[in-house]
DRENVO-351397 format. One line per 4 residues: their letters; for each residue x, y, z of C-alpha. Coordinates in steps of 0.001 Angstrom, whole numbers. Each point is the difference from the previous one (the first is absolute). Layout:
N
a> X/Y/Z; ... $
***
This chain:
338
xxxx> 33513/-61578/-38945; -2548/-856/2654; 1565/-1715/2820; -2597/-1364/2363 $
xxxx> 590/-92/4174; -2505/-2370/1138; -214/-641/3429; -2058/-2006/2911 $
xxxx> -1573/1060/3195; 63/-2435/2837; -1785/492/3404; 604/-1831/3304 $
xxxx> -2998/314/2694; 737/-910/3695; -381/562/3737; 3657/1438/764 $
xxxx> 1463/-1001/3008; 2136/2922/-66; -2684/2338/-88; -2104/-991/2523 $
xxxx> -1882/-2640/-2069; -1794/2665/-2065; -207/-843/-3321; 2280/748/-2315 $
xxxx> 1058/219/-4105; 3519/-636/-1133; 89/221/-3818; 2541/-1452/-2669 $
xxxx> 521/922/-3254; 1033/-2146/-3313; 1462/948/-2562; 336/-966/-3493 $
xxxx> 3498/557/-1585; -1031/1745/-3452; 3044/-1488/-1811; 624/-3484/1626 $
xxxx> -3318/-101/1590; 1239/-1073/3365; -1462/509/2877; 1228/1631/2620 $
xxxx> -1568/820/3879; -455/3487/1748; -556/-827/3643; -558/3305/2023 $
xxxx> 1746/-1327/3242; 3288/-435/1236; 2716/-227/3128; 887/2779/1457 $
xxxx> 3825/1347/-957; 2523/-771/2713; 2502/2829/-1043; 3140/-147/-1397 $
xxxx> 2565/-3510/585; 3306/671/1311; 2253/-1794/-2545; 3273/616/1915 $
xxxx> 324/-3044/1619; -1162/-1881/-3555; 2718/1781/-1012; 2795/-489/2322 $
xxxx> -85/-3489/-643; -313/-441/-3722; 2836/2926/-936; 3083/-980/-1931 $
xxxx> -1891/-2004/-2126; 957/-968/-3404; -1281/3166/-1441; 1409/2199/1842 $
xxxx> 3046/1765/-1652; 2572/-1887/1365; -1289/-3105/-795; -2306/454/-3947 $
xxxx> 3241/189/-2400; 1666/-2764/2073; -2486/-2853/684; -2735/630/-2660 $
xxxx> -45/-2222/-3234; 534/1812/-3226; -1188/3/-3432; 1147/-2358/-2883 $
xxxx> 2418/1695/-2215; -2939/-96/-3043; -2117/2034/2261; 2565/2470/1742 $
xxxx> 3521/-833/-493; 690/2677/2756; -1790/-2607/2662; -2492/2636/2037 $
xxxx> -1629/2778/-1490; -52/3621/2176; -1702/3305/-160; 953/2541/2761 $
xxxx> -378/-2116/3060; -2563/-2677/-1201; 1742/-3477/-1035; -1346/-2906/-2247 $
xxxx> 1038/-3408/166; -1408/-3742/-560; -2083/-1028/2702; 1083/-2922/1757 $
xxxx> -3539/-1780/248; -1912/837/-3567; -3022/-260/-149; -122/-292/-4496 $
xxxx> 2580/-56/-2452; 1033/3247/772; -120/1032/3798; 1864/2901/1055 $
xxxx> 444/2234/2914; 830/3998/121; 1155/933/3705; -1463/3790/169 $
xxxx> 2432/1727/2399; 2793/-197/2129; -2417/244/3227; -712/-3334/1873 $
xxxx> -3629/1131/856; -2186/3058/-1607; -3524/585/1546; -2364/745/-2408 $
xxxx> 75/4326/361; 3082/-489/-825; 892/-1872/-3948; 635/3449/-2214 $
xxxx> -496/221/-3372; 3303/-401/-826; -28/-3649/1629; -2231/-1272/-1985 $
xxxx> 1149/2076/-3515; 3461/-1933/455; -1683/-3209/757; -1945/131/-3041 $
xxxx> 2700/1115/-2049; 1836/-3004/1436; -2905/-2530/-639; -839/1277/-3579 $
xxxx> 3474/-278/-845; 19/-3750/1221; -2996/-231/-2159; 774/1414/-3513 $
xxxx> 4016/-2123/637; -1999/-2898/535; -2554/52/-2903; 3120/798/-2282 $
xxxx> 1129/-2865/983; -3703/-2235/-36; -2625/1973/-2457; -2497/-2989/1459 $
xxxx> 126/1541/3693; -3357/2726/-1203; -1111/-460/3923; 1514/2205/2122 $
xxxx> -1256/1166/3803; 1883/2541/2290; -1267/-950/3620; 962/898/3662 $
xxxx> -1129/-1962/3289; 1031/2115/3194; 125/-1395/2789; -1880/-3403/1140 $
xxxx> -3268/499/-514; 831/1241/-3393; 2011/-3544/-216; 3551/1131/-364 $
xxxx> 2470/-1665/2699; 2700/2587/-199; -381/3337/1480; 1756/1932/-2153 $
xxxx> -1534/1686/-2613; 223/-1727/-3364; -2308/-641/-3389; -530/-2691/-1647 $
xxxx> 168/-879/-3878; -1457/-3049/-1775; 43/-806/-3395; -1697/-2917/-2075 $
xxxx> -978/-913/-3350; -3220/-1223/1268; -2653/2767/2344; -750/-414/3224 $
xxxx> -3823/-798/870; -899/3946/461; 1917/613/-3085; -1918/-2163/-2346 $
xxxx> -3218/1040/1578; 1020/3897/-962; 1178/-1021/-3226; -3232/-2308/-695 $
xxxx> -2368/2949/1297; 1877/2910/-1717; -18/-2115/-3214; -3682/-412/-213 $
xxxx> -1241/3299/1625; 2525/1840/-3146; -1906/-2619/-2659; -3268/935/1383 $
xxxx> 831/3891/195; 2280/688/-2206; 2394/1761/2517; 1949/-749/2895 $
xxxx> -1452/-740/4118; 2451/1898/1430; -237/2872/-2110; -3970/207/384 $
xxxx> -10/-937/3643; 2663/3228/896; -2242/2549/-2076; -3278/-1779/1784 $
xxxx> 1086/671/3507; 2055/3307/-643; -3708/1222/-1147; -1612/-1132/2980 $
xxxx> 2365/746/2542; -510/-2541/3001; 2997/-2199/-841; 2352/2035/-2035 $
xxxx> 3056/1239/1878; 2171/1819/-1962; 2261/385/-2840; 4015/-224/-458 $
xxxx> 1027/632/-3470; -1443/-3134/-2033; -675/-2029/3288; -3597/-170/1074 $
xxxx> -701/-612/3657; -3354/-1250/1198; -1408/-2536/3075; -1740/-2872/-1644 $
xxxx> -3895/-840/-37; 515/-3173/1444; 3396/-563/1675; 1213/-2972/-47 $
xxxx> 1993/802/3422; 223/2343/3243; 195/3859/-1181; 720/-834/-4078 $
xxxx> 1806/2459/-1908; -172/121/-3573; 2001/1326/-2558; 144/-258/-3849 $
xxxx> 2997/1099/-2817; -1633/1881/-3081; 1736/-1402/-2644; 1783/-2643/1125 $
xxxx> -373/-3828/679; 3048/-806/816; 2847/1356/2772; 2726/-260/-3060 $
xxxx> -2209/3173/-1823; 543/2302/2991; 1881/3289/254; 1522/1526/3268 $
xxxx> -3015/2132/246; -2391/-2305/158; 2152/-2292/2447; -95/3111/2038 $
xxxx> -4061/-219/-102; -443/-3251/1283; 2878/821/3197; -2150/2876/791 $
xxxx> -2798/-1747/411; 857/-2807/1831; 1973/1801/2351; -2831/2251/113 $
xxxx> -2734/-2969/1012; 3069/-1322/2650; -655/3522/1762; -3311/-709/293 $
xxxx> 324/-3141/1422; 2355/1134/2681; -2629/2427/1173; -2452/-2712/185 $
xxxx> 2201/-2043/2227; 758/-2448/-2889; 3252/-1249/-106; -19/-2976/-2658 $
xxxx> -557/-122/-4050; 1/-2073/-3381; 253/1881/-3003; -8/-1711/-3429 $
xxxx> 725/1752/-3833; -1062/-2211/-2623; 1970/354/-3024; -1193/-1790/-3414 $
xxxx> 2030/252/-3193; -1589/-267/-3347; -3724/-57/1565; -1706/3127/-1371 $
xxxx> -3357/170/1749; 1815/73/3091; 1641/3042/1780; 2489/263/2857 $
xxxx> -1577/-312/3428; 1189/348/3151; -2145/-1611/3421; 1448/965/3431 $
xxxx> -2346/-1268/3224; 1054/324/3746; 36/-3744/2149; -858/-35/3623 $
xxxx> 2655/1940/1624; 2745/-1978/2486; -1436/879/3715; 407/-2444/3186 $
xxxx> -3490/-2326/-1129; 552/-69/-3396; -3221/-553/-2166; 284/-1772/-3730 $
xxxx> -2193/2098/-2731; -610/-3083/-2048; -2881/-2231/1345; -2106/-2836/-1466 $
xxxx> -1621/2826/-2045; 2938/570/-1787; 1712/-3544/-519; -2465/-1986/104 $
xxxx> -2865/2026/-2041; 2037/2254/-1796; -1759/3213/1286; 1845/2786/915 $
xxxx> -767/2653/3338; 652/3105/1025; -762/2193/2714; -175/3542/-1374 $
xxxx> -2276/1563/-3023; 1891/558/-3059; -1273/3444/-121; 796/558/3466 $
xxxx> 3187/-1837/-578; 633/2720/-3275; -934/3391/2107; 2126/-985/2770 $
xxxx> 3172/-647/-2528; -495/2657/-1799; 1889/3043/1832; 2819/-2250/600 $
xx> 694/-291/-4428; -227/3973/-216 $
***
């Protein structure tokens, strides 16, 4: 069961001109992803926060849109009648359709709520239980209908940093009988580490860093919640389904797990100014050295000089940053999943 967490310590020496040209350290630290062995980058700097963004004018202009209530049941596309003869498919006030622009063989859309516009203090639990329940549904009508569709991600881009171009809140659900890139990478690394091993990452990795503590955030009924070693984005959340590999498998309960804790990180966030997210569920049937897992990371926040997070680092070397410890990162979170 030994997982190992290897990691590099970088050092930059110089005359700082903010400091009165005395000399100065500024250190970076790599890190070695023990399952995919990716590298990610800790720098220890970064701009100061320039409060919270007044969305109201963003807002203003952009209501009435076409998933607002008045508008999603009459100018939304609807299922085929193999899929869901009844068209859409709703859950309280969350509503699934077709989406307009796929981007795979099956590309779907669940609007959350009624409300044009919800800052990130305020998605409930509830929100994102009905959105689910809406977007697993989809799912499990769908793979009735294809059994080849095995590849299955739940995702949500707020706002446009996050790379959504509709304001109101909404998820996103792609299905494909071929994996995305990060997909076959978990599949090709689970798959060997559970040859080597004899048991599964997932499994090993949760007890490793419930025992020591600097990374493990809490517990919700079979839903383990932890910040990664080496995050692959801003602030990375983890989470990962005992039992399960795929959405279809899930009960209420454990739907209720995963909305606590994402609404839980999305508190967090607001206090820390942030304002825009990605999170992505990656959902695998018939795959079983891989478990359900769950990333959520924040994206520079809207503000009047916007700032991109991704840099040459990132697109052009494949080499992920981020500005805060995980351990820091995982003490900080912490009170707000209690």
């Amino acid at each position: 069961m030994e997982i190992k967490f290897e990691r590099y310590h970088l050092q930059s020496d110089f005359y700082s001109s903010l400091n009165g040209f005395q000399l100065v350290s500024v250190p970076t630290e790599v890190r070695i992803d023990p399952l995919t062995k990716r590298r990610s980058r800790i720098i220890t700097w970064s701009l100061p926060t320039k409060g919270k963004f007044d969305f109201s004018q963003m807002v203003e202009e952009s209501k009435g849109c076409i998933f607002c209530p008045e508008n999603v049941l009459q100018k939304t596309p609807k299922f085929i009648k193999e899929i869901a003869p009844e068209g859409r498919i709703s859950i309280g006030k969350a509503v699934g359709f077709p989406n307009l622009f796929p981007a795979g063989t099956y590309g779907s859309v669940v609007v959350l709520c009624e409300e044009h516009f919800l800052n990130l203090h305020q998605f409930t639990v509830q929100i994102y239980e009905e959105g689910f329940s809406v977007a697993i549904e989809i799912i499990r009508k769908t793979m009735n209908y294809d059994p080849n569709a095995r590849f299955w991600q739940i995702c949500q881009n707020f706002l446009l940093p996050g790379g959504s171009s509709i304001l109101h809140p909404h998820l996103q659900v792609i299905g494909d009988p071929i994996p995305t890139n990060e997909m076959e990478y978990l599949i090709d690394a689970c798959t060997s580490y559970s040859e080597r091993k004899r048991s599964l990452y997932w499994s090993d990795l949760v007890q490793t860093e419930e025992k020591f503590g600097e990374r493990y955030i809490a517990t919700f009924g079979k839903v383990h919640w932890f910040v990664s070693f080496a995050p692959i984005g801003f602030n990375e959340i983890c989470a990962v389904v005992e039992g399960h590999s795929s959405l279809t498998t899930l009960d209420q309960e454990e739907i209720s797990s995963l909305a606590r804790g994402i609404v839980s990180t999305l508190r967090y966030y607001y206090d820390k100014d942030l304002n825009s997210f990605n999170f992505a569920i990656y959902s695998i049937s018939e795959e079983d050295s891989h478990q359900l897992l769950l990333r959520i990371i924040s994206r520079t926040p809207i503000q009047p000089y916007y700032l991109n997070d991704w840099t040459s680092f990132e697109v052009l070397q494949s080499e992920l940053t981020t500005n805060i410890y995980p351990e820091v990162l995982c003490r900080e979170i912490r009170p707000y999943f209690s």
